[in-house]
C-alpha positions as CSV (number, residue, x, y, z in Angstrom):
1,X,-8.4,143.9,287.6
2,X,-10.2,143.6,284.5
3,X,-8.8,146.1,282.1
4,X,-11.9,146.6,279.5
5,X,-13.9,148.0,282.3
6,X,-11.6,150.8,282.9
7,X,-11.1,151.4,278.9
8,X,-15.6,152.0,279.6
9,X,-14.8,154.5,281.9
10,X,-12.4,156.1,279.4
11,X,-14.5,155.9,276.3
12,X,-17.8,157.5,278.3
13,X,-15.4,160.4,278.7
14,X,-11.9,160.5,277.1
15,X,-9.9,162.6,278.8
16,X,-5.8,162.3,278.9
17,X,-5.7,162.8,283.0
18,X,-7.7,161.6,285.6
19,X,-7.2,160.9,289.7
20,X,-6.2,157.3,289.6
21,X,-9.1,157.4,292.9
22,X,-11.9,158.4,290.6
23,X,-10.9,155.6,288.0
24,X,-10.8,153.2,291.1
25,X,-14.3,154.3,292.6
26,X,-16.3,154.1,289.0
27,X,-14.3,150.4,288.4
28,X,-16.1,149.5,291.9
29,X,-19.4,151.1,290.6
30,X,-19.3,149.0,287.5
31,X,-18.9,146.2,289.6
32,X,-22.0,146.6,291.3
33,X,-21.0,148.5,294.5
34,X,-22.9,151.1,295.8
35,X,-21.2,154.5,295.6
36,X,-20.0,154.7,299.6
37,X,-18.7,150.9,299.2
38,X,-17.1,151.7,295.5
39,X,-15.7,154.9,297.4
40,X,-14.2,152.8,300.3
41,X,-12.9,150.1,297.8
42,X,-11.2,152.4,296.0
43,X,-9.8,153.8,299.1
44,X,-8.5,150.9,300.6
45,X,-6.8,149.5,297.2
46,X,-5.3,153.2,296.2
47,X,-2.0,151.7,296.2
48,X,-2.2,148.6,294.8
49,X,-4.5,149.8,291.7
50,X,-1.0,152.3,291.4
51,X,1.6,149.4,291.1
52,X,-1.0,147.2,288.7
53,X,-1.0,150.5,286.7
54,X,2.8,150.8,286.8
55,X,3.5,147.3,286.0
56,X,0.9,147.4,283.0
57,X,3.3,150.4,281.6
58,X,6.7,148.7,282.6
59,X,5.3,145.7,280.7
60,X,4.1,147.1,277.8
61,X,7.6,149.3,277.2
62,X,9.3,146.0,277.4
63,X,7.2,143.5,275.0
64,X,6.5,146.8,272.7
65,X,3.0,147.0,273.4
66,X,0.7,150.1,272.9
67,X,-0.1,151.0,277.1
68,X,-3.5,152.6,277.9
69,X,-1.5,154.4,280.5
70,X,1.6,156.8,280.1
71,X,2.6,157.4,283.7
72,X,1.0,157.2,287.3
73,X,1.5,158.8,291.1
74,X,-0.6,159.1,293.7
75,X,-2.7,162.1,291.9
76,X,-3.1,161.7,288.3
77,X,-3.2,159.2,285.4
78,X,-1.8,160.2,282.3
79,X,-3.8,158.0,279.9
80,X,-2.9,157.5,276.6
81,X,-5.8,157.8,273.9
82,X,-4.1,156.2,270.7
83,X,-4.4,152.8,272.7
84,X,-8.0,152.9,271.2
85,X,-6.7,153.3,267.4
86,X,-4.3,150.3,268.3
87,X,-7.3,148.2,269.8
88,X,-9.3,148.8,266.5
89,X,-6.1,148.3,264.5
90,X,-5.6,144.8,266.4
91,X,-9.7,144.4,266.1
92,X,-9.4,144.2,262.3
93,X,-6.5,142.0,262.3
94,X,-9.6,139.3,262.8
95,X,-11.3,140.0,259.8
96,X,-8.5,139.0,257.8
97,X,-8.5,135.9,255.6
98,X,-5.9,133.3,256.9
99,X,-4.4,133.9,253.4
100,X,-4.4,137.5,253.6
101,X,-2.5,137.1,257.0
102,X,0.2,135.3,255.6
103,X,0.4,138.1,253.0
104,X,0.1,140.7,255.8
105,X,3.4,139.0,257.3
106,X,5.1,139.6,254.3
107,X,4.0,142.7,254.0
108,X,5.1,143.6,257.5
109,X,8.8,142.0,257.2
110,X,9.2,144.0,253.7
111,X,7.7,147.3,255.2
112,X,8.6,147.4,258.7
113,X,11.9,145.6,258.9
114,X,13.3,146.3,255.7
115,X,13.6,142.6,254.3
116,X,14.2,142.1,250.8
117,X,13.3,139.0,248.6
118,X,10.4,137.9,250.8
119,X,7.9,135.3,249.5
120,X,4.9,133.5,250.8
121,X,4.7,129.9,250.3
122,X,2.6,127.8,248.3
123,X,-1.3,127.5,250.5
124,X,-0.9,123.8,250.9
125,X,1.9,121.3,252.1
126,X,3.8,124.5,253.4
127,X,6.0,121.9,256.4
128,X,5.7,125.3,258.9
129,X,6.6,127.8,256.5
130,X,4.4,130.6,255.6
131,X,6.7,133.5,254.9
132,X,11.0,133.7,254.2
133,X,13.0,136.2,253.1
134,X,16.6,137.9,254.1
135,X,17.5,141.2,256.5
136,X,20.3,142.8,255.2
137,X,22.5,143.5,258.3
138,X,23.6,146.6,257.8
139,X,24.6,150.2,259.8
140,X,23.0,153.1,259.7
141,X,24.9,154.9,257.5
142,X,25.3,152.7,254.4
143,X,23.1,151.3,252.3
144,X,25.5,148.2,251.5
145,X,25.3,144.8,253.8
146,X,27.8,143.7,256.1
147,X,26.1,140.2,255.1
148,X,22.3,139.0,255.2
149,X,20.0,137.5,257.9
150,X,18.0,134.7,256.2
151,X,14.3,134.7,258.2
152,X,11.7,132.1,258.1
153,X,7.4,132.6,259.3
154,X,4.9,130.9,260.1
155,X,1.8,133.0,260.3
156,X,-1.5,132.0,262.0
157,X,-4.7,133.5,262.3
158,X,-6.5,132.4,264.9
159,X,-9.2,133.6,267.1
160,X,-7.7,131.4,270.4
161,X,-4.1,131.8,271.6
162,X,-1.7,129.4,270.0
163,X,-0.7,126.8,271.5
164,X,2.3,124.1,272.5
165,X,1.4,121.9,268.9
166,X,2.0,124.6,266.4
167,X,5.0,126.1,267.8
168,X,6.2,121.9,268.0
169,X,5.7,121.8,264.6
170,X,7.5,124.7,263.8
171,X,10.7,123.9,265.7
172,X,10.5,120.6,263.6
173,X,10.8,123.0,260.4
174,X,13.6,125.2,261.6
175,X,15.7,122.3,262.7
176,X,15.4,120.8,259.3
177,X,16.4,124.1,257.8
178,X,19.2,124.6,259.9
179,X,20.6,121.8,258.3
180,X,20.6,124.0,254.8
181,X,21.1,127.6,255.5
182,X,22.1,130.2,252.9
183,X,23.3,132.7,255.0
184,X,25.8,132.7,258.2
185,X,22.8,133.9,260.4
186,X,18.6,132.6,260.9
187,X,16.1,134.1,262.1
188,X,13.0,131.7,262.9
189,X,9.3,134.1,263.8
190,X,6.0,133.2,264.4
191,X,3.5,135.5,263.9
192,X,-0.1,135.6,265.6
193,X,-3.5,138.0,265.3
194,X,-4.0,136.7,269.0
195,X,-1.5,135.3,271.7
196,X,0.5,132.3,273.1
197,X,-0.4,130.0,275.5
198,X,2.5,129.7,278.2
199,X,3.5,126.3,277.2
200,X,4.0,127.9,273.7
201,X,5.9,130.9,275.1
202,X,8.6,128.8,277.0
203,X,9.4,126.5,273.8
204,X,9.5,129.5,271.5
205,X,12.3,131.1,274.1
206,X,13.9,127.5,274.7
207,X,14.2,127.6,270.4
208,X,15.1,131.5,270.0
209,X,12.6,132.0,268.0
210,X,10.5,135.0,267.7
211,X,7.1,135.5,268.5
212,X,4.9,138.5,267.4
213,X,1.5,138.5,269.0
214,X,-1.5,140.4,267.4
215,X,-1.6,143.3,269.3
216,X,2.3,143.8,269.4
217,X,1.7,144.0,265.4
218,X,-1.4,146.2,265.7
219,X,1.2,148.3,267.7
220,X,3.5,148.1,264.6
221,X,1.1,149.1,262.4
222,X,-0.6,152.1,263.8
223,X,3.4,153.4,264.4
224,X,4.1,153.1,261.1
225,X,0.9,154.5,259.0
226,X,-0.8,157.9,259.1
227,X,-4.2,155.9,258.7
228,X,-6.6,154.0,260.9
229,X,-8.4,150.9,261.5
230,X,-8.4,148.5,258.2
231,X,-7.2,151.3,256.0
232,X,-4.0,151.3,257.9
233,X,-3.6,147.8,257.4
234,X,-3.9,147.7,253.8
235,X,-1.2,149.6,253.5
236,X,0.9,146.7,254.8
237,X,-0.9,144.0,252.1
């Protein structure tokens, strides 16, 4: 089900509830079906629209992803509008300079996960590494380390989904740092504005790395700033 057509019948009339039928029946008109076949469509795929919508949610909760839906039953959709301020977040993600990306990461590890001493590396001959710094691990109640996590990134800003190659040439990186570590603990991330092919996923779990897509840090971002759209974002460079 393609999801951008319901966000249309969203935006032509925001609302936070709706019966998950009527969203069904004007997907079905968008697709071209007359109003009595849209109407049977939706009818006849009540349920399985219901389970998409609930797996959409489930998934989201689990890879930390801004949902368009809250919850779902058989009558009503609680939809949730912020999704949009994500979407434009993760919209001007794009317009950043490769540069300014890397900076962004920075930005991001220094803002959003408390990481101290974090540098971007030189533009050119970088070997996989964009961004490194060190996560004090630490409880909540004391400002004073238990020890640090040193972390390693490789940001890229791309306008396809990354793919087997880079991530390749990343693990070459962290095994050669492995070899020299500072700290008891690594951490190894890679940072996208879009997403990983599947190939990509499976070697970035095989390594334990971590993977940030673009609109897992758009979700970041709008959590974390009381502005919108580019504006919030600056706040991160």
């Amino acid at each position: 089900m393609n999801l951008e057509i319901i966000e249309n019948i969203i935006l032509s009339n925001p609302l936070q509830k709706y019966k998950p039928f009527y969203l069904l029946k004007e997907y079905y008109k968008l697709e071209g079906f007359q109003i009595m076949q849209a109407s049977a469509k939706a009818e006849a795929n009540l349920e399985r629209f219901i389970e998409i919508v609930q797996s959409n949610i489930n998934f989201s909760i689990k890879e930390n992803l801004a949902c368009l839906y809250e919850t779902i039953s058989n009558a009503i959709v609680n939809v949730n509008l912020d999704y949009f301020k994500v979407k434009t977040i993760w919209n001007e993600l794009q317009n950043l300079t490769w540069q300014n990306f890397e900076d962004f990461c920075a930005g991001l590890m220094r803002k959003s996960f408390g990481a101290s001493s974090v540098n971007v590396t030189q533009r050119t001959a970088d070997m996989g590494l964009d961004f490194s710094g060190i996560i004090p691990f630490k409880s909540a109640h004391s400002n004073v380390p238990f020890s640090n996590i040193e972390f390693f990134g490789q940001a890229k800003k791309y306008a396809g989904n990354v793919g087997r190659g880079d991530v390749d040439a990343f693990t070459a990186f962290a095994n050669r740092q492995k070899r020299d570590n500072r700290y008891p603990a690594q951490l190894f991330i890679f940072c996208t504005t879009s997403d990983f092919i599947a190939s990509a996923k499976s070697e970035i779990s095989k390594n334990h790395f971590i993977a940030i897509n673009g609109f897992q840090i758009a979700t970041i971002v709008y959590n974390e700033s009381e502005k919108e759209g580019m504006d919030a974002i600056k706040e991160f460079l």
